[in-house]
C-alpha positions in Angstrom: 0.0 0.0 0.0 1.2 3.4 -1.2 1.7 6.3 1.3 -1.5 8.6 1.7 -1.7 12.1 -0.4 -2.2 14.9 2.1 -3.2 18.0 1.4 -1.1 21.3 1.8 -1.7 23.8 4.3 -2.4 27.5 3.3 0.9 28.0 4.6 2.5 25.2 2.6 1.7 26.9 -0.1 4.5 29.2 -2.0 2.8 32.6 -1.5 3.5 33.7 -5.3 0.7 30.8 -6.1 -1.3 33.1 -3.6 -3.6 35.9 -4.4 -2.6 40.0 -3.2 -5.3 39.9 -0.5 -3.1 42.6 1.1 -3.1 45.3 -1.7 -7.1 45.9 -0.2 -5.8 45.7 3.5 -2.0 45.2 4.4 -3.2 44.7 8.2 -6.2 44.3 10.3 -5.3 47.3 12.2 -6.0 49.0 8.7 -9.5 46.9 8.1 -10.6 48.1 11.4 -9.3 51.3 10.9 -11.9 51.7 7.9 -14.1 50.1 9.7 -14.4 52.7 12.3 -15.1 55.2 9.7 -17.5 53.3 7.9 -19.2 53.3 11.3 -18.9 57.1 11.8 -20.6 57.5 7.7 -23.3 55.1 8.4 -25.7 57.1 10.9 -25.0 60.2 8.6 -27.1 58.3 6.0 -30.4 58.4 7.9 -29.8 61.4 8.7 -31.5 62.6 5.1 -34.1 61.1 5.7 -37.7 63.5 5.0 -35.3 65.7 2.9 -35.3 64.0 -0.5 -37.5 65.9 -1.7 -35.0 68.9 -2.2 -32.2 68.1 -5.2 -29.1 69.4 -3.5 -30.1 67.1 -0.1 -30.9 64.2 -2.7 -27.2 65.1 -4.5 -25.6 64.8 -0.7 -27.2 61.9 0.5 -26.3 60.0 -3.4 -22.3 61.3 -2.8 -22.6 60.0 0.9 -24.0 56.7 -0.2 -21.1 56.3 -2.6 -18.6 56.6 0.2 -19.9 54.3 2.6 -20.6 51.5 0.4 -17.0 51.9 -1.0 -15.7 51.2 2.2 -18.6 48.8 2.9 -17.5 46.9 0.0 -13.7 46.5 0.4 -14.4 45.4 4.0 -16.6 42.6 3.0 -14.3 41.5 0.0 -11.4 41.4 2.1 -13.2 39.6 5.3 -14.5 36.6 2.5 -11.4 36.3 0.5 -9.2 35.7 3.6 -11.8 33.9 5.4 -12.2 31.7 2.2 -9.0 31.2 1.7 -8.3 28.8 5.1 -12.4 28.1 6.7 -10.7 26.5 9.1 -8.8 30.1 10.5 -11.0 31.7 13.2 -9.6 35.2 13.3 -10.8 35.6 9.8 -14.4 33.7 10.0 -14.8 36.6 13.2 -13.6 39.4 10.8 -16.5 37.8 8.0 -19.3 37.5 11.0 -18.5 41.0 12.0 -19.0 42.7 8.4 -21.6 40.6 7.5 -23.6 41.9 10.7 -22.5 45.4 10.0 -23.9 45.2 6.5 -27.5 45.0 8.4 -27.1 48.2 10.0 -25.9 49.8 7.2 -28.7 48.1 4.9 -31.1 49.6 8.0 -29.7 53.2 7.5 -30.5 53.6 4.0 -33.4 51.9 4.0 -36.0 54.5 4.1 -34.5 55.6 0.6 -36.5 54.0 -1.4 -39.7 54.6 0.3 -39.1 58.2 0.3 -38.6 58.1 -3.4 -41.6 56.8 -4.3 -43.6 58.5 -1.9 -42.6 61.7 -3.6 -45.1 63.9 -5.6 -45.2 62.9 -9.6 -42.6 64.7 -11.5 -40.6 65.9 -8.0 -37.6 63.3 -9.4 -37.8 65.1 -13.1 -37.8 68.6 -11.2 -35.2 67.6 -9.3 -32.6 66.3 -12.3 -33.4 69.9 -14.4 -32.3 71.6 -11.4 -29.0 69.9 -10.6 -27.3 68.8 -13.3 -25.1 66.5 -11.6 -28.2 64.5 -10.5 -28.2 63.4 -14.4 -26.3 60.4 -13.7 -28.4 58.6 -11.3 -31.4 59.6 -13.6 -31.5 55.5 -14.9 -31.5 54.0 -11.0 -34.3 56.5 -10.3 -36.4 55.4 -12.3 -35.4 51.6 -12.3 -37.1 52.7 -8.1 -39.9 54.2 -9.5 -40.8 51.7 -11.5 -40.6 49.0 -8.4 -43.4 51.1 -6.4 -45.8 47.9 -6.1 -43.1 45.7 -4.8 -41.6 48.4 -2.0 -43.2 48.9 1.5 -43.2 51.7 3.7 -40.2 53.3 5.7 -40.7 51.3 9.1 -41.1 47.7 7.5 -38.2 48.4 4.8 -35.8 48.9 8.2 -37.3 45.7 9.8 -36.8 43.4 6.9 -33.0 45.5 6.7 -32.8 44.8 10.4 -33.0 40.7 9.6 -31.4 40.3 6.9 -28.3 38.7 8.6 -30.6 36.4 10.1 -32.3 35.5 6.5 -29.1 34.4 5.0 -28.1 32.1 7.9 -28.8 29.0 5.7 -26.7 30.0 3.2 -24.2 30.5 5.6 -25.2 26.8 7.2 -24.3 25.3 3.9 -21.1 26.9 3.5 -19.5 26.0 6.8 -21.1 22.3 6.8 -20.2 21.2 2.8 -16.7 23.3 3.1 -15.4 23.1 6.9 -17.0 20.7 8.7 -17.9 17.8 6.3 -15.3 15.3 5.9 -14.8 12.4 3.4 -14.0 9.1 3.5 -10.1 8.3 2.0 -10.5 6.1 -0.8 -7.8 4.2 -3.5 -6.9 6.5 -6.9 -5.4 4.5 -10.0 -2.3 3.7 -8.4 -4.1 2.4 -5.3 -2.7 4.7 -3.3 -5.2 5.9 -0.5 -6.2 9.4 -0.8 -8.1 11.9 1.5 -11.5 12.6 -1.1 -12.2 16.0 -1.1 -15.0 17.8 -3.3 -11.9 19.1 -5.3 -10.3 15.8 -6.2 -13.7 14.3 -6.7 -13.9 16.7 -10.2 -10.5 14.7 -10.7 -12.0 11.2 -9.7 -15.1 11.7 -11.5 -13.2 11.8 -15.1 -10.9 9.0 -14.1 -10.7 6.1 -17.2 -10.7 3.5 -14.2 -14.3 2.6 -13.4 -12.9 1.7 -10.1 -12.3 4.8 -9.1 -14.7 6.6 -10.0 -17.5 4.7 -8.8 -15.6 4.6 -5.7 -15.0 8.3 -5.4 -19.3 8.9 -6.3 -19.9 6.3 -3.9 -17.9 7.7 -1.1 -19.0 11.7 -1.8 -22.7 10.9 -2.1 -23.1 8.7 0.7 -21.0 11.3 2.8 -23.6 13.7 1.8 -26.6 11.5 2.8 -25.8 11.2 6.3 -26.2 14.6 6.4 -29.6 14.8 4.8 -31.6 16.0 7.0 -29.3 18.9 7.7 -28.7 19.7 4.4 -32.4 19.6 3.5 -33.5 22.0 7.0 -30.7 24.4 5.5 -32.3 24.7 1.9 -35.8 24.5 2.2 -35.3 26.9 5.1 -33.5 29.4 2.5 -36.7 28.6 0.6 -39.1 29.7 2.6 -36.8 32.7 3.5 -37.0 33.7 -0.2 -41.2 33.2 -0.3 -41.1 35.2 2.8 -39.5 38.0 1.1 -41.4 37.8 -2.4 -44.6 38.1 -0.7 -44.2 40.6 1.8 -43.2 42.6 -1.3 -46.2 42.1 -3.4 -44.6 39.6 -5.6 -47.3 36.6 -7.2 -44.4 34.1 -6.9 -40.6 33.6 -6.1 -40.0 33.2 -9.7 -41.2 36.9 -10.5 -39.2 38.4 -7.3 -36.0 37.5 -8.8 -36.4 38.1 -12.3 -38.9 41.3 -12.2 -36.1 43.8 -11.0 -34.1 43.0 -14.2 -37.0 43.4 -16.6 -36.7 39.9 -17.3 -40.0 38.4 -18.5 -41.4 35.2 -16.2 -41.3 33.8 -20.2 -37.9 33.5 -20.7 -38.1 31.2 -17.6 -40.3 28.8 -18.4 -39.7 29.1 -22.0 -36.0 28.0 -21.5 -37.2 24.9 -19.8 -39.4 24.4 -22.5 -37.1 24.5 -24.9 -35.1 22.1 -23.4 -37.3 19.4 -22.6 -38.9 19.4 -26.0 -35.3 18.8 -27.1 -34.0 16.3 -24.8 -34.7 13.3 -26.9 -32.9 14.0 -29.8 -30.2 16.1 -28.0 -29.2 14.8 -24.5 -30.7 11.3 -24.6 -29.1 10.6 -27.7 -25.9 11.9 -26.2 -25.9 9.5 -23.4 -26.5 6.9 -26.1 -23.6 7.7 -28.0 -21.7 7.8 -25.2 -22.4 4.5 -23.5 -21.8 3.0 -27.2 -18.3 4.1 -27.6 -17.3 3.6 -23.7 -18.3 -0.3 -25.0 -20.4 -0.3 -21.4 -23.3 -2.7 -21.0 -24.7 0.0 -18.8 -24.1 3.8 -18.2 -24.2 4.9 -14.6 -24.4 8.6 -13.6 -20.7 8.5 -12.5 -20.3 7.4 -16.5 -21.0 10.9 -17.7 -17.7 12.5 -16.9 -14.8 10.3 -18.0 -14.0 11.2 -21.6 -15.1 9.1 -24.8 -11.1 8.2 -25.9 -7.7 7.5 -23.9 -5.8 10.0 -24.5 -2.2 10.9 -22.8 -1.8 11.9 -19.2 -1.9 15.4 -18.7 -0.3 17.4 -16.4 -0.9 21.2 -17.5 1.5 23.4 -15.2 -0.6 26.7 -14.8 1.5 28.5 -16.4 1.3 26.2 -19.8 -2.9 26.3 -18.8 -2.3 30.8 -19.0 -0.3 30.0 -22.4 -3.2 27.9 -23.8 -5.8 30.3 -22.7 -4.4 33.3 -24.4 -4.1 31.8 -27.5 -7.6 30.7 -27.6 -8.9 34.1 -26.4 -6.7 35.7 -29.0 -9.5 36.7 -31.5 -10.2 38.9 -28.8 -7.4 41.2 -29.8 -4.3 43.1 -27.8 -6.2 45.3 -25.8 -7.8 41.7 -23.7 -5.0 40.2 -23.8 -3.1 43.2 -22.1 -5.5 43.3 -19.5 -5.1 39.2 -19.0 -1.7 39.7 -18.6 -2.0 42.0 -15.9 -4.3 39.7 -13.8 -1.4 36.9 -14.3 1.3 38.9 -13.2 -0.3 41.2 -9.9 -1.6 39.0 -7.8 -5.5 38.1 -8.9 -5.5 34.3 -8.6 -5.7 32.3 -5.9 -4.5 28.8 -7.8 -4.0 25.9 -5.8 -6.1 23.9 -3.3 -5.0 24.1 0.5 -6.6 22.7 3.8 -9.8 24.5 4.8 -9.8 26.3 1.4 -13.6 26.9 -0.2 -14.3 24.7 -3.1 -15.0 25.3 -6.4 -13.8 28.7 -8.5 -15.4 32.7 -8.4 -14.4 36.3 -9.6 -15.0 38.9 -6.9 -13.7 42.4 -6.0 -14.8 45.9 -5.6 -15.1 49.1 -7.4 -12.4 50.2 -5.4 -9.8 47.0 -5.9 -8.6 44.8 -8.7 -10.8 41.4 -9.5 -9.6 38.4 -7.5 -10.0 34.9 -8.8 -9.8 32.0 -6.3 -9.4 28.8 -7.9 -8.4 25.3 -7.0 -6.0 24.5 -9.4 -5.7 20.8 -10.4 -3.4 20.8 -13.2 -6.3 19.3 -16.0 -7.5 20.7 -19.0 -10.7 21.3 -17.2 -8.7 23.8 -15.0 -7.4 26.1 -18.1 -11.4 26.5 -18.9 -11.6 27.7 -15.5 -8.8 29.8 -15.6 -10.7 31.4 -18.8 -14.0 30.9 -17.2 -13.0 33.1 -14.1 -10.9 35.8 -15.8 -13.7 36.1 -17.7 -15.8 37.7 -14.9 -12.7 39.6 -13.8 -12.1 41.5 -16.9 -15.7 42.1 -17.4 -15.3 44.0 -14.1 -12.5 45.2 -15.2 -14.0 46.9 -18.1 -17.0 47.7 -16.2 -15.3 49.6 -13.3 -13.0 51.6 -15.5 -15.8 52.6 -17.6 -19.1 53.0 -15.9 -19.3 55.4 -12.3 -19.7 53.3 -9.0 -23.4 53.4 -9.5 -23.6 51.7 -12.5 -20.3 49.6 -12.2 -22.1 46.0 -11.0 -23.6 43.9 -13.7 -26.5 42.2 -13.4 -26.5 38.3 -13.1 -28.2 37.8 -16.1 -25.1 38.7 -18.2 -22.3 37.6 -15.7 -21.9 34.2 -17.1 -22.0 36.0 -20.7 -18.5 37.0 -20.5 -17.3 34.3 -19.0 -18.7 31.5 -21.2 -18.0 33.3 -24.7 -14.1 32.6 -23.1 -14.8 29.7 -22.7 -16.3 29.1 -26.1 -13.7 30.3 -28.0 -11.3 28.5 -26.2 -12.7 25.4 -27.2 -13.3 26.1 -30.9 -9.3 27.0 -31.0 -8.9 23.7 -29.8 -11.0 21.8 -31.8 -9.9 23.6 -34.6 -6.3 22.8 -34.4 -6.3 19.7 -33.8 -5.3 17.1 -36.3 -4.7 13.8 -33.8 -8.4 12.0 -34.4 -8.5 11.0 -30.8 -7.4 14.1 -29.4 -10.1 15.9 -31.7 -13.1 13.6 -29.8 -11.8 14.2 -26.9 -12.5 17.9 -27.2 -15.6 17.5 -29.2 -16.9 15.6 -25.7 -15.3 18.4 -24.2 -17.5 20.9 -25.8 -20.4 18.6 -25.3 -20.1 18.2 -22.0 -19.5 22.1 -21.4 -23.2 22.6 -22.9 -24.3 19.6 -21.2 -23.3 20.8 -17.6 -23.8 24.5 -18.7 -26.8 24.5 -20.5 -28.9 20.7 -19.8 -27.4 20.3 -16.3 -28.1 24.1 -15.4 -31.8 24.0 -17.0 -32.5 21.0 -14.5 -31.4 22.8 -11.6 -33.3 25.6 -12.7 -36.5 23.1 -13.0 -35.9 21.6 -9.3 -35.7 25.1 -8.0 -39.2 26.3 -10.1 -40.4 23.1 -8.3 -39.3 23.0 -4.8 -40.3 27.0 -4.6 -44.2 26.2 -6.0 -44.4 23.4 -3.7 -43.4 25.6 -0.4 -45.2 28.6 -1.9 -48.2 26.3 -2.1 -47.7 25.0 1.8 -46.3 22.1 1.3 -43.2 21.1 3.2 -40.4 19.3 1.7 -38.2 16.1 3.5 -35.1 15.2 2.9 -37.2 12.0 0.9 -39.1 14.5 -1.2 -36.3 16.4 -2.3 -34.0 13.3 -3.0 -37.2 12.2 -5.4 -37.7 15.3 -7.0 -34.4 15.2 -7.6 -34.3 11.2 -9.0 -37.3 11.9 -11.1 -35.4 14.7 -12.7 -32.5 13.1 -13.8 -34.7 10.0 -15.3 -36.1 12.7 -17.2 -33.0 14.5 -18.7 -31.1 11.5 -19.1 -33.2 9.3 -20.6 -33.9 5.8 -20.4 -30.4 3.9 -21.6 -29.4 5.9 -17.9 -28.9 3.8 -14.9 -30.1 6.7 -12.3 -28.1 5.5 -8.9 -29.6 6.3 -5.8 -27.4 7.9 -4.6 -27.5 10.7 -7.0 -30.5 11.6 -5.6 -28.5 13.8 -3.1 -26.8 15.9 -5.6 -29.1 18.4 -4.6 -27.8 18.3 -1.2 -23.9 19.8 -2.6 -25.3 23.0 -5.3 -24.5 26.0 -3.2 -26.2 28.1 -6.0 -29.7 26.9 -4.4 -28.9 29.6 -1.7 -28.7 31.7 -5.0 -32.8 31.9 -5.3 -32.8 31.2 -9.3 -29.4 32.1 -10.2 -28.7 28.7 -12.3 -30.7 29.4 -15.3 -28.6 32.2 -16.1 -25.9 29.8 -16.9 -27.8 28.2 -19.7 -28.9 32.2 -20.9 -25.3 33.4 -20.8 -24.2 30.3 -22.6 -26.9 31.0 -25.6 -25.6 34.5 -25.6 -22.1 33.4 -25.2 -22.4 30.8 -28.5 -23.5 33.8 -30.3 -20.8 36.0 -28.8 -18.4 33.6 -30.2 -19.8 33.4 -33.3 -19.7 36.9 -34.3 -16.1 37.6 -33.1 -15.1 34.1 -35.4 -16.9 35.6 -38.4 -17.2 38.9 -38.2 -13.9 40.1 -36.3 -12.9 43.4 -35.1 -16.8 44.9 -35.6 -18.0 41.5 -33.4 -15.2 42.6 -31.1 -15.9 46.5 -30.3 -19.6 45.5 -29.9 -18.6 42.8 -27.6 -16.0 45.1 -25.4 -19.5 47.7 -25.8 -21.1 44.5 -23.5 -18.7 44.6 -20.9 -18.3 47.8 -20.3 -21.8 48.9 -19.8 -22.2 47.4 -16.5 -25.3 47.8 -15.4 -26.1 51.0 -16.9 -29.4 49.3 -18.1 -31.3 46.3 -18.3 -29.9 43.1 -19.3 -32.0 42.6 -22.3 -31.0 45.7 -23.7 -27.4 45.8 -23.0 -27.2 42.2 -25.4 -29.8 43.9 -27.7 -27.7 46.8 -28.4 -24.3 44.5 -28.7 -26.3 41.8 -31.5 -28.1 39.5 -29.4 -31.7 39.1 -28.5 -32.8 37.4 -25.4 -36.3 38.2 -25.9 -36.5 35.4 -28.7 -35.6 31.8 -29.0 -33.0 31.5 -31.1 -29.8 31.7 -29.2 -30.9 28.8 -27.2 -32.1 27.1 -30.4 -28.6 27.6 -31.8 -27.1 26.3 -28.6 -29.2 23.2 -29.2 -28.3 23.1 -32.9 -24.8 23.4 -31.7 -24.8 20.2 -29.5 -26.5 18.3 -32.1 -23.9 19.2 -34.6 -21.4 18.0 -32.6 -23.0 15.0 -31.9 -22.8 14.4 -35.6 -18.9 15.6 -35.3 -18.7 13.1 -32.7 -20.2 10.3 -35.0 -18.4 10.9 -38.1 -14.9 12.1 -37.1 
């Protein structure tokens, strides 16, 4: 028996593979330091209240705002970074607590801002931007607030619901601790038999593995980890749930569904028409893929811990990161200079976080402020998989990049609709460079299933999640309360339908559920299929129509969220309000699938 494979401590780790936490903070005398002032700014906020209705009070309160959030938000970025970086360091999980309670009281100051705008007279806010010029530039957010007056209540319950919120996003905060600090996983035997701690990390590793052995063992082992936790884990979600139903109808809101996409001016259509779509589709695009699939593995059966491992043995890789940045930028290079530039920079001062450590969060995000660079925190595993989330990842940073140089601090956040835009259309062109140069015929399957599999868990595997959310919210909206049983068959009776019937659905998939942090999210996950349909004909467009495809596409990212979603894509070249990008997404997949036949 080989010797087990540990896992490096944070401080194990060579701190140039480390992100520049310190460039926000180089102490936490100076975090505390700004966090005294941010407590001296935040009762001058209330302090306005009852005097919006004058343009020079409403210009103060707007430049006040501004500086308190700054601070607000380069506090909380640093506390989650550093406490993410090691869960398991408690001087940094009290620094999170302590801004995350904070961001209450400050959400309580401001809150009777919105009230007060809509309580105004008609035309005061029009009166107001003729006589102050400089009021101009939050002429858009005022009237994105006047146009929520159904959904906003009155002064005193706008502060109480402010007052809770910490307390509303303690099962969020449940799931994090359990699924990253305190759950631990069974060791289990890799290829070489060699015992090895699992970890969620080296499960994505496990999962892909060409021994059967090992991967059933790893999905075993993570799974059944994960269902002696199931009541927890279900008591932490459904309570999210019902925190989220709680908050859509003391607004005003008919459903969940319309609470979260309503502020965007996204239709409850594009919704249900995206699982629609996709179900209409799924015989002749994702059953016929597991089909395939099972055919050229040679398996008598296809399990769920089947889907990952690649259709073809190809070479063992081991991409260095620095050989993953190289094979990034050239797939990104239709992109031109200017991107590349900026790419360059994030490499070089400090944005990544790259390699797993003990206590480290799973899993891979872009996060910053207006008021520091992007940081990415990944966990680096040296697989191709990892250079797409290199590209993945940077492309959220650089969209903030662009959209903080460009657009004022107001403006500067874009919405989630089109996050996953700029990060997907990286990833897209990535894979078509790849594809393209290829002239091995093994090699050139393997990333054909790489791109398969990309819209599989991006667009299929999303647009699932996105259906067990729509139903697990109507069932609590409707009163009834879900078990840990109902959700695991929600869950089974999904993934019969998506898959097909050549799948073998094993029952312990029925706890995947239990593991997708974005359910604390309230529907976030469909985005990921909308930004991929807008990604695919992001991609397009820069491959065909070059530098034009480009300036419209930089035009994307740096308009922030300086208007709705729908129209920020309109005015770049694609249209959301229709079906066709996800119909092209489809058509893409099923082209492949031809590809994959015929190659």
């Amino acid at each position: 028996m080989g010797n087990s494979i540990k896992t490096k401590t944070r401080e194990e780790i060579d701190d140039k593979f480390k992100w520049k936490v310190d460039k926000i903070y180089n102490s936490l005398a100076a975090w505390e330091e700004d966090f005294s002032k941010l407590k001296e700014l935040t009762p001058k906020l209330s302090s306005y209240s009852g005097s919006l209705s004058e343009a020079k009070k409403l210009l103060e309160f707007y430049k006040l705002d501004e500086e308190a959030s700054r601070i607000a938000e380069k506090l909380y970025v640093y506390a989650h970074l550093r406490a993410d970086e090691d869960t398991t360091k408690t001087e940094f999980q009290v620094l999170k607590s302590k801004i995350d309670a904070y961001m209450a009281e400050l959400s309580s100051a401001t809150a009777f801002f919105i009230p007060e705008i809509l309580s105004l007279p008609e035309g005061t806010v029009e009166r107001e931007i003729s006589e102050i010029s400089d009021l101009k530039l939050y002429e858009f957010s005022l009237q994105d607030i006047l146009k929520m007056k159904p959904h906003t209540l009155d002064k005193n319950r706008e502060e109480l619901l402010a007052a809770v919120s910490d307390c509303l996003e303690a099962p969020g905060n449940i799931f994090s601790m359990l699924s990253n600090a305190d759950i631990k996983f069974p060791k289990i035997k890799d290829e070489n038999d060699e015992e090895v701690e699992l970890t969620e990390v080296k499960y994505g590793k496990f999962i892909k593995s060409e021994n059967r052995r090992v991967r059933k063992e790893a999905f075993e082992a993570l799974f059944s980890t994960y269902e002696s936790y199931k009541n927890t884990f279900s008591t932490s979600l459904t309570s999210s749930i019902k925190n989220f139903t709680f908050k859509s109808k003391i607004r005003n809101y008919k459903n969940s569904i319309e609470a979260s996409l309503k502020p965007n001016d996204i239709p409850e259509e594009v919704y249900n028409n995206l699982i629609d779509c996709i179900s209409d589709n799924l015989k002749s695009s994702l059953h016929r893929y597991v089909s395939i699939k099972k055919k050229l593995l040679g398996l008598d059966e296809i399990h769920m811990y089947d889907l990952y491992v690649p259709l073809v043995d190809t070479p063992k890789q081991n991409i260095e990161f620095d050989e993953a940045v190289k094979i990034v930028k050239e797939g990104l290079e239709p992109l031109g200079e200017e991107y590349l530039d900026i790419f360059d920079e994030g490499i070089k001062n400090g944005w990544i976080d790259i390699y797993e450590n003990k206590g480290k969060r799973g899993g891979a995000y872009s996060w910053g402020s207006y008021d520091t660079m992007p940081y990415v925190l990944l966990n680096y595993n040296f697989e191709l998989n990892d250079a797409f989330t290199l590209a993945h990842e940077m492309g959220h940073s650089i969209h903030s990049y662009y959209s903080r140089k460009t657009q004022p601090f107001i403006y500067a956040d874009y919405t989630l609709f089109c996050a996953e835009v700029a990060s997907t259309t990286n990833e897209c062109l990535l894979i078509n460079y790849l594809i393209n140069k290829e002239k091995d015929k093994q090699k050139k399957i393997y990333l054909i299933n790489q791109q398969l599999e990309q819209i599989r868990t991006t667009v299929f595997r999303q647009v699932m999640f996105a259906e067990f959310e729509k139903t697990t919210h109507e069932s609590i909206e409707s009163g009834n309360p879900l078990s840990s049983e109902e959700l695991c068959n929600i869950w089974h009776e999904l993934n019969i339908k998506y898959f097909g019937p050549e799948m073998v659905v094993d029952k312990l998939i029925d706890m995947e559920w239990a593991r997708i942090p974005h359910f604390y999210s309230d529907f976030y996950v469909y985005q990921y299929a909308t930004g991929y349909s807008a990604a695919n004909s992001f991609c397009k467009m820069i491959l065909e129509q070059g530098e034009s495809a480009v300036e419209k596409y930089k035009g994307f990212l740096k308009s922030g969220g300086s208007d709705y979603p729908i129209e920020i894509l309109k005015k770049a070249g694609v249209d959301m309000t229709t079906a066709k990008p996800i119909e092209d997404t489809i058509k893409t997949f099923n082209s492949l699938l031809d590809m994959l036949e015929t190659v």
